[in-house]
Structure formats: structure tokens, C-alpha cells
C-alpha positions in Angstrom: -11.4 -5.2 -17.6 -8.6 -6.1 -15.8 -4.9 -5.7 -16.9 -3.3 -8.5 -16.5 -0.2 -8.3 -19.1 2.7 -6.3 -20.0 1.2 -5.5 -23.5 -2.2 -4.8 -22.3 -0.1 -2.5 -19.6 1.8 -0.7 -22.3 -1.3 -0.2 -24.2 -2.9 1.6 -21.1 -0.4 3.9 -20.1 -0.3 4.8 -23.6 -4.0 5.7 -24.5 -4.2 7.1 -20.5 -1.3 9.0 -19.6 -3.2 12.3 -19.1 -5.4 10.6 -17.0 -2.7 8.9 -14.9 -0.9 11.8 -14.9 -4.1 13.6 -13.3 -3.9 10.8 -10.6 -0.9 11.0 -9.6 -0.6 14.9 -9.5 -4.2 14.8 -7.3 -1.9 11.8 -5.2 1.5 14.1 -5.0 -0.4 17.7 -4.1 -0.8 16.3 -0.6 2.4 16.0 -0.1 6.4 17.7 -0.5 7.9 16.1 -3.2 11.7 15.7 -3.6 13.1 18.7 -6.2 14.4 15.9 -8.0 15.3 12.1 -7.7 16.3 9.6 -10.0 14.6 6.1 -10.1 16.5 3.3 -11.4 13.7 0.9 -13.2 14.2 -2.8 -14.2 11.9 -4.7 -17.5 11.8 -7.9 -17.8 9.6 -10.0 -20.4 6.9 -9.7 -18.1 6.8 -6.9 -15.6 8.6 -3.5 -14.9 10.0 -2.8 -11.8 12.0 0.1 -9.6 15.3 -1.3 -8.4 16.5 2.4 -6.9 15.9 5.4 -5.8 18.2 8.2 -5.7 17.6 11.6 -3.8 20.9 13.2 -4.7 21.4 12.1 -7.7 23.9 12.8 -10.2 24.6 12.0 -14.1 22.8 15.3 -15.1 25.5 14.9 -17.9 23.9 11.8 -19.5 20.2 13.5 -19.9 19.5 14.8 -23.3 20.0 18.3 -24.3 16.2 18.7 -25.2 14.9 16.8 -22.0 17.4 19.3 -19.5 15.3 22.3 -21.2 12.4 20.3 -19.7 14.3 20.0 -16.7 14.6 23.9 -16.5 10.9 24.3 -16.5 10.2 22.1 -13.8 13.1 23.6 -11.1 11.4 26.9 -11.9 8.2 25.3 -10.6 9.5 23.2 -7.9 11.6 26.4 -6.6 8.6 28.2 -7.0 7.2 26.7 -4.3 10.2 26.0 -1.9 11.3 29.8 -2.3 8.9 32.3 -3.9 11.0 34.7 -5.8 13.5 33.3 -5.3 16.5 34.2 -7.7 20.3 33.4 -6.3 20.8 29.8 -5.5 23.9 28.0 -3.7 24.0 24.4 -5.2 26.4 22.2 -2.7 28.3 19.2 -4.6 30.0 16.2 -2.8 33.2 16.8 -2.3 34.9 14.8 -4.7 36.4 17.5 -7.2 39.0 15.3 -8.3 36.0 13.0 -10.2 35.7 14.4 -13.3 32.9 12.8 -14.4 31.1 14.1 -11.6 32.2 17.7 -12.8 30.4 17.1 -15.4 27.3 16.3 -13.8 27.4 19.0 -11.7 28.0 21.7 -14.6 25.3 20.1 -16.3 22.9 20.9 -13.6 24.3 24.7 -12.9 23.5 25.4 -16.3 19.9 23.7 -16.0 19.3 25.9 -13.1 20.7 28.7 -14.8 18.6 28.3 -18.0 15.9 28.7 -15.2 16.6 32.1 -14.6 18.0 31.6 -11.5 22.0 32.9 -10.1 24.1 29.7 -9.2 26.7 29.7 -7.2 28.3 26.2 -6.8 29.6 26.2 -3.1 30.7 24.2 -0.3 31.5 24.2 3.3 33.8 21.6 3.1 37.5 23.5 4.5 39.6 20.6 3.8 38.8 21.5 -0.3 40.3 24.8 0.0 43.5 24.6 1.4 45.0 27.4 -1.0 42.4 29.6 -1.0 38.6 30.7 -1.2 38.2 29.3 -4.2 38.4 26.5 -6.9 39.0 26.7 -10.6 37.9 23.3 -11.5 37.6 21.1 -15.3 35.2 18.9 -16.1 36.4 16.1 -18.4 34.3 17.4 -20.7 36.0 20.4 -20.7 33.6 22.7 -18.6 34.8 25.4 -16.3 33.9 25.3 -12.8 34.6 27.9 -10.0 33.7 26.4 -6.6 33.1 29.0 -3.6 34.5 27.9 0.2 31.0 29.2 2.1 30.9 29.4 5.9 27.5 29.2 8.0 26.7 32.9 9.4 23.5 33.0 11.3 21.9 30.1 9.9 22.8 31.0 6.2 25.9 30.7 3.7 28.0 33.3 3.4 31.4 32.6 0.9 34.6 33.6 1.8 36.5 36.2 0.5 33.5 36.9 -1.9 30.5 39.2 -2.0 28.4 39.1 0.7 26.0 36.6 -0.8 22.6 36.0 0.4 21.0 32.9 -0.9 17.8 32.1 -1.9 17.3 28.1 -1.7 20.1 25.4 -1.7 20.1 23.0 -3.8 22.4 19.4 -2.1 23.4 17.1 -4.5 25.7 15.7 -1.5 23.4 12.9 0.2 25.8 13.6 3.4 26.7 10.1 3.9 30.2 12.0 4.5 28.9 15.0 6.5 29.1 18.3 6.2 30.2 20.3 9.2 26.8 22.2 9.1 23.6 22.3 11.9 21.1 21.9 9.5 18.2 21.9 12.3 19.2 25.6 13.3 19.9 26.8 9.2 17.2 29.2 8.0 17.6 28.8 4.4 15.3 26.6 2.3 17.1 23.0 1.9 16.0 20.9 -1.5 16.6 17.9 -0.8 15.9 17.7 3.0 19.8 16.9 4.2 17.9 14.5 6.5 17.4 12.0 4.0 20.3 10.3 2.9 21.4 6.9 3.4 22.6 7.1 6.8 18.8 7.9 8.0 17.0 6.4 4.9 16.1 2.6 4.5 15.9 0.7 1.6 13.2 -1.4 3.2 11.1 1.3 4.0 11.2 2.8 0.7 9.8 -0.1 -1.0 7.0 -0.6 1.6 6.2 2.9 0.8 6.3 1.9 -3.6 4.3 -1.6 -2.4 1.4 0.6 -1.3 1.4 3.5 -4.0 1.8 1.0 -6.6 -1.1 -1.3 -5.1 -3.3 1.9 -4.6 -2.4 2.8 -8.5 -2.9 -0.4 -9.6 -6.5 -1.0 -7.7 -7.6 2.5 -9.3 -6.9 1.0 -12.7 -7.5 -2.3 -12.4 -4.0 -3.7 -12.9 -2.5 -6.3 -11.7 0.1 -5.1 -9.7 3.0 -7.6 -9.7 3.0 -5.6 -13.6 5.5 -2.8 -12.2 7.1 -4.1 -8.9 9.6 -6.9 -7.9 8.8 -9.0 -4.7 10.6 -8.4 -1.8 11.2 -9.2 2.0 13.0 -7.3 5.2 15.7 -9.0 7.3 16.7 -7.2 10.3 19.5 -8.2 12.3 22.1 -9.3 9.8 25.9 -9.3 10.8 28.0 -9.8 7.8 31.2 -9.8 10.1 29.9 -12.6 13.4 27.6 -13.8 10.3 25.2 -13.6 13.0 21.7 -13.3 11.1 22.9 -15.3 8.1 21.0 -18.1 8.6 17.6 -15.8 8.8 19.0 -14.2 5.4 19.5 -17.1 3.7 16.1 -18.7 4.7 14.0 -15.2 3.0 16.1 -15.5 0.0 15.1 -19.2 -0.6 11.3 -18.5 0.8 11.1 -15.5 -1.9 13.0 -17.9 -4.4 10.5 -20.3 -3.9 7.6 -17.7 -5.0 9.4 -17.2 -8.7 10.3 -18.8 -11.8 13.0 -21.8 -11.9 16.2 -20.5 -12.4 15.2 -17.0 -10.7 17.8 -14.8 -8.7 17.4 -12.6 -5.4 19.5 -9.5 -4.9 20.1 -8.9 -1.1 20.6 -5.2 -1.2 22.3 -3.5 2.3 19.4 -1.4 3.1 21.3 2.0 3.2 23.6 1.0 0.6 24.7 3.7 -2.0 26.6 3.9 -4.9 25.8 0.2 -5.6 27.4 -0.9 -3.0 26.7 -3.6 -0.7 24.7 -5.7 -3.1 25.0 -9.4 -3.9 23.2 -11.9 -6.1 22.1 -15.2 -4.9 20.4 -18.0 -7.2 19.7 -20.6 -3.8 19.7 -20.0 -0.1 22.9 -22.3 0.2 24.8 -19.8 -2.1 24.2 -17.3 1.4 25.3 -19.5 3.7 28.6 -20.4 2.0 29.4 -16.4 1.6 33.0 -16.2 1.4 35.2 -13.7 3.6 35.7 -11.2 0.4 31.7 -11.2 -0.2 30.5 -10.6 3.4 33.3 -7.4 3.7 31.6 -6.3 1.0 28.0 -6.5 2.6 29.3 -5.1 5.7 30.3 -1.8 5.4 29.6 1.0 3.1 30.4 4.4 2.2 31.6 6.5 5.4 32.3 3.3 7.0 28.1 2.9 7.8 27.8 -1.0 9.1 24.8 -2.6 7.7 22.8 -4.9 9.7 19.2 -4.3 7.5 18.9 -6.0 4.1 16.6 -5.7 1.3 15.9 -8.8 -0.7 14.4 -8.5 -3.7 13.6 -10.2 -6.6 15.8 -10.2 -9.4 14.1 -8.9 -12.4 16.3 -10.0 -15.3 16.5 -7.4 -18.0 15.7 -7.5 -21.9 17.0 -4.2 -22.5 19.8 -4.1 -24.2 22.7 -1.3 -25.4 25.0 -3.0 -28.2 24.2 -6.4 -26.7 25.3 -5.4 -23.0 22.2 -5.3 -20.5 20.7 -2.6 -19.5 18.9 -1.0 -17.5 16.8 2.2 -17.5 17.3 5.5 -14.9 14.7 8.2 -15.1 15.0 11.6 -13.5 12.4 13.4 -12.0 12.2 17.1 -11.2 9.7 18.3 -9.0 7.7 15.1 -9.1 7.5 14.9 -12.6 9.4 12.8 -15.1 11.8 14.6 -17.4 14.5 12.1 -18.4 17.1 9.5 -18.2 19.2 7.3 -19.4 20.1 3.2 -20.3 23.1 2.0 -18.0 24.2 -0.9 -19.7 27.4 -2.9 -18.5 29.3 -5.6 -21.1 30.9 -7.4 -18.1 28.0 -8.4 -16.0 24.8 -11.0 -17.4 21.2 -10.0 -18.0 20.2 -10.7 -13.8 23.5 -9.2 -12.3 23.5 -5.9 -10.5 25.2 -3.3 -13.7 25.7 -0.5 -11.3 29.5 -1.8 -11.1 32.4 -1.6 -12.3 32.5 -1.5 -16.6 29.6 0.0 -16.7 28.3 2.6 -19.4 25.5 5.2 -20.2 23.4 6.1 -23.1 20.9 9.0 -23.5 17.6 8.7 -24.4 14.8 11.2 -24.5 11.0 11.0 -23.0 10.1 15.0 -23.6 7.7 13.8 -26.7 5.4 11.5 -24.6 2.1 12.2 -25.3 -1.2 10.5 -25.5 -1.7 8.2 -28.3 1.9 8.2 -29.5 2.7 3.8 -29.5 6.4 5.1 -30.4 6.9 6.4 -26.8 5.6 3.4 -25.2 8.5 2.5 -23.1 9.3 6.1 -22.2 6.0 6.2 -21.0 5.7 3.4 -18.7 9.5 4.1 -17.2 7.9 7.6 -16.0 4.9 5.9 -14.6 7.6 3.7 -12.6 9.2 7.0 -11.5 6.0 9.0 -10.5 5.2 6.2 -8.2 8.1 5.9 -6.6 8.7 9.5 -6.1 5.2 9.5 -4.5 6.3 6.5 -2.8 9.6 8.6 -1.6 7.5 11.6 -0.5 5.3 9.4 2.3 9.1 8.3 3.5 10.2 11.3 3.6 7.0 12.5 5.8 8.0 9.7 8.3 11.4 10.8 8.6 10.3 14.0 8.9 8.2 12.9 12.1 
């Protein structure tokens, strides 16, 4: 029988998740997965779709308490196998300390690591952060403590400053280097997780949804499902200058083309292909609506974070969200760890409309749990089917990663 519906989808994953689960762990054993990821996932009334995906990601601090304990179990396997025995661990932030919010992301993933068993140190290399001294005594808004340790690179390894003569296990980056550190990563001899050669400034957009196309379409012929079930259409422009608005014209001929394949009354996101941070994104409902780009909208499509010019676009189908957090859309973000699924969170924005991008300014996050999936459990449904979404796209992230790695 083949799926053909979001019900009949939901139904599936629901009476088969051991059985997908086996899939896609026989699928991910040939390959390095990311220690952890997060995969922002779109549902609509008729499909379920990735929008994102994250290899540095924060908002540790919006998982549930119960799902982080999950979390815990899955670094200690994951860092099983980048490190064995490993015990002392330098995790590197971004070096925005003055971001609260992010303090309280990072201390949310210390203590996960810690619950591990492992000895964190949170670290960096970045000098310009410690102009009085070695170290940083830093607050969360939450109120968490922080100490950050100033670290210098001493034959191919961390060593901190003014500190104990520290020799690390495995670093864990949760800085995607778009800024980057003042480090040779190609001569370090510590184990890396994630690579620091997969940010945005050497990751595409474009590329990674190639890679989800044919994971999902390999998934979905193993099952017999129809695939457009759990992924948005999309198409590649190359070329693109936002600033000549050389390339526009090719732009705004794929968004009506890929307009033309979807419901009237349908919208296209053109996404900058190494956009971060939800930046360089715009919504279009007609190809006319790209060639009359204002000056304000195409500086916003041209550069990014770090001052990266984007020339590559992603357009993709807008999936327009039924999810909803006290009548705002939203939108669901699922972490993995290790490969594995092991929570998240609903981003849900008041300001912006059901097919807007919410990653922007007003929005806000809700917890919600997905450590009690199990088979046969119809309260756990959704859960289920947003870690589906996230195992395929971190399997879809690993083949990417074994290009780059090329």
C-alpha cells in the first residue's frame, strides 16, 4: 500500500518507528554523523518539511529538562566514538559573551556534557575577549555562572592561559566560524565535533537539500511513501548579484516556475544559500514581486554575517504552518545528538503570518518533549514524525559533510 497522505503518514511512523529507526541507523553506520545538529521542520495541512539545518546550534536552554538527560546519554555515545576514554573536554562558544541568552545556552550544554561524566572547560582562543585577564566570570540571564578560559594553540592542542596545564580530550565548537578563529585547524591534533570545516562560509544550502532530496526519496521508496509527504520543492540559482541585480531576472523566473508547480495563493522563500542566523531570506508570492526588489530588500540578500556576499540562492517552497503557540505560528526545531533525535522546541513569532520566515525579529520559544516516543503511542504522533524529519536530514548532512570532506 502506498502512503499517499499525512494521516496515513502519521499512522506509519507511529505503528513503525522501531523499524524506521533500524533503517536509518543501518543508513547512518556508514557514515560520521554530526555530534549534534538541529533541524528546523515545517507542517503544513498536508506535508512536513525541513526548512533548516544547524551544525552549531544553540538554544540548548529551550530543551526540556527530561529530554537534556537524553541528551547526556547520547554525547557519551557519540564521544565514545570520536575519543575513546575520553574524559576532559574544551567546549568553544562564539564569542558573543555579552548575549545573555546565549549564556544560557551554552551553560545548558556544559551541564549536559557534564551530566555525561565528562570535565568541561568552556574555552576560547579568541584574545580580543580577554583584555583584562585569563579569564571570564560571566552571568547567564538566567542567572547561571560561567567562567570562560583564554586557551592558546601549543602543538596542535589547547593549552589555557594562566591555568593548569590542561590536556583535552575532544572539543566540542558550538562557533560555526563564520567569524574565524585564529586557529590552523588542518595541523590541530585534537578530535574536532563538529568538523570546523563546515560552517556557512564552506557549506551550501543548495547542496544540503540535494543531499535531504535523495535520503528522503530513498526513505520514502523503502516504504512506499510518497515523498512530496516530508519535503518542500525547491530549485538552485547560481549567479545572483543582489547589488548590480545582475542574476535577478534568472531568480525571479525559478520563483515563478516553482510557483507555478503549487497551490494558488502559494509563497517561495529565496533563502541566501550560506545564510545564518535567518538572515538573508525573503518571501515572494509572484516573480514580479523579485524583480521590483527594493534597495532595503536586496542589502539584505546581499551580505551576511562576517560580511560573506551571497551570489547562490535556495528557493524553496513555502510551506505554510498550522502549528500554532497562543495563536502565533510556529514552527518546530528538533535537536539531534549523535544522529539521533532527542528534543526541541516550537519557535513561534506574533508579528509575522502563518507563511513568513519566524526566525526574526519578535520571535519566541516553547519547550516540548519527544523522550516518551515509542511504538504504538498515537499521543506522540507529531513528536514522532518531527524526528523522522531530523534523522533524514542529519543523514542527509552526513553525505555533505563527506563531500566537503573530499
Amino acid at each position: 500500500m502506498q502512503i499517499e497522505t499525512k494521516a496515513q503518514l502519521e499512522e506509519f511512523v507511529c505503528k513503525n518507528w522501531e523499524a524506521i529507526n533500524r533503517q536509518l541507523d543501518e543508513w547512518q553506520g556508514e557514515l560520521v554523523q554530526p555530534i549534534y545538529s538541529s533541524v528546523d521542520v515545517r507542517e503544513s495541512l498536508h506535508k512536513y518539511a525541513p526548512v533548516d539545518h544547524n551544525l552549531y546550534p544553540a538554544g540548548f536552554n529551550n530543551i526540556c529538562t527530561k529530554d537534556l538527560k537524553r541528551a547526556s546519554q547520547l554525547f557519551k555515545e557519540a564521544l565514545s566514538k570520536i575519543s575513546p576514554g575520553a574524559q576532559r573536554l574544551a567546549l568553544v562558544p562564539e564569542s558573543h559573551t555579552k548575549n545573555k541568552w546565549y549564556l544560557d545556552n551554552v551553560y545548558h550544554l556544559k551541564h549536559t556534557l557534564t551530566e555525561a561524566g565528562f570535565n568541561v572547560d568552556v574555552v576560547s582562543p579568541d584574545s580580543a575577549l580577554f583584555a583584562e585577564g585569563s579569564k571570564l566570570q560571566l552571568e547567564s540571564q538566567s542567572g547561571f555562572a560561567l567562567e570562560l578560559f583564554q586557551v592558546e594553540v601549543k602543538n596542535g592542542r589547547f593549552s589555557r592561559i594562566g591555568g593548569d596545564a590542561a590536556v583535552y580530550d575532544a572539543v566540542i565548537l558550538n562557533h560555526d566560524q563564520s567569524v574565524p578563529l585564529n586557529v590552523d585547524w588542518k595541523s590541530f591534533q585534537t578530535p574536532v565535533a563538529p568538523s570546523p570545516f563546515a560552517g556557512w562560509t564552506r557549506r551550501q544550502k543548495n547542496a544540503h537539500f540535494a543531499h535531504y532530496q535523495q535520503a528522503a526519496n530513498e526513505f520514502c521508496q523503502k516504504f512506499s511513501i510518497n515523498p512530496d509527504l516530508i519535503q518542500a520543492k525547491f530549485r538552485a540559482v547560481e549567479g545572483v548579484d543582489f547589488d548590480t541585480k545582475e542574476g535577478i531576472d534568472k531568480l525571479a523566473e525559478e520563483v515563478g516556475t516553482l510557483l507555478s508547480e503549487l497551490d494558488p495563493g502559494s509563497t517561495v522563500f529565496a533563502k541566501a544559500s550560506q545564510g545564518t542566523y535567518g538572515m538573508g531570506i525573503s518571501v515572494f508570492t509572484s516573480k514580479d514581486e523579485v524583480l521590483a526588489m527594493n534597495r532595503k530588500t536586496r542589502n539584505k540578500m546581499d551580505i551576511g554575517k562576517n560580511n560573506i556576499k551571497f551570489t547562490s540562492v535556495l528557493v524553496q517552497e513555502g510551506v505554510e504552518t498550522i502549528v500554532k503557540v497562543d495563536d502565533a505560528p510556529a514552527e518546530i526545531t528538533t535537536y539531534l545528538v549523535g544522529g539521533r533525535a532527542m528534543g526541541g522546541f516550537m519557535r513561534y513569532n506574533p508579528q509575522r503570518g502563518t507563511n513568513a520566515n519566524l526566525n526574526s525579529q519578535g520571535m519566541l520559544y516553547k519547550k516540548f518533549c519527544i523522550s516518551d516516543i515509542c511504538q504504538d503511542t498515537d499521543t506522540h504522533i507529531k513528536e514522532a514524525v518531527y524526528a523522522l524529519i531530523g534523522r533524514l536530514s542529519v543523514l542527509a548532512a552526513s553525505r555533505e559533510l563527506r563531500e566537503l570532506n573530499k
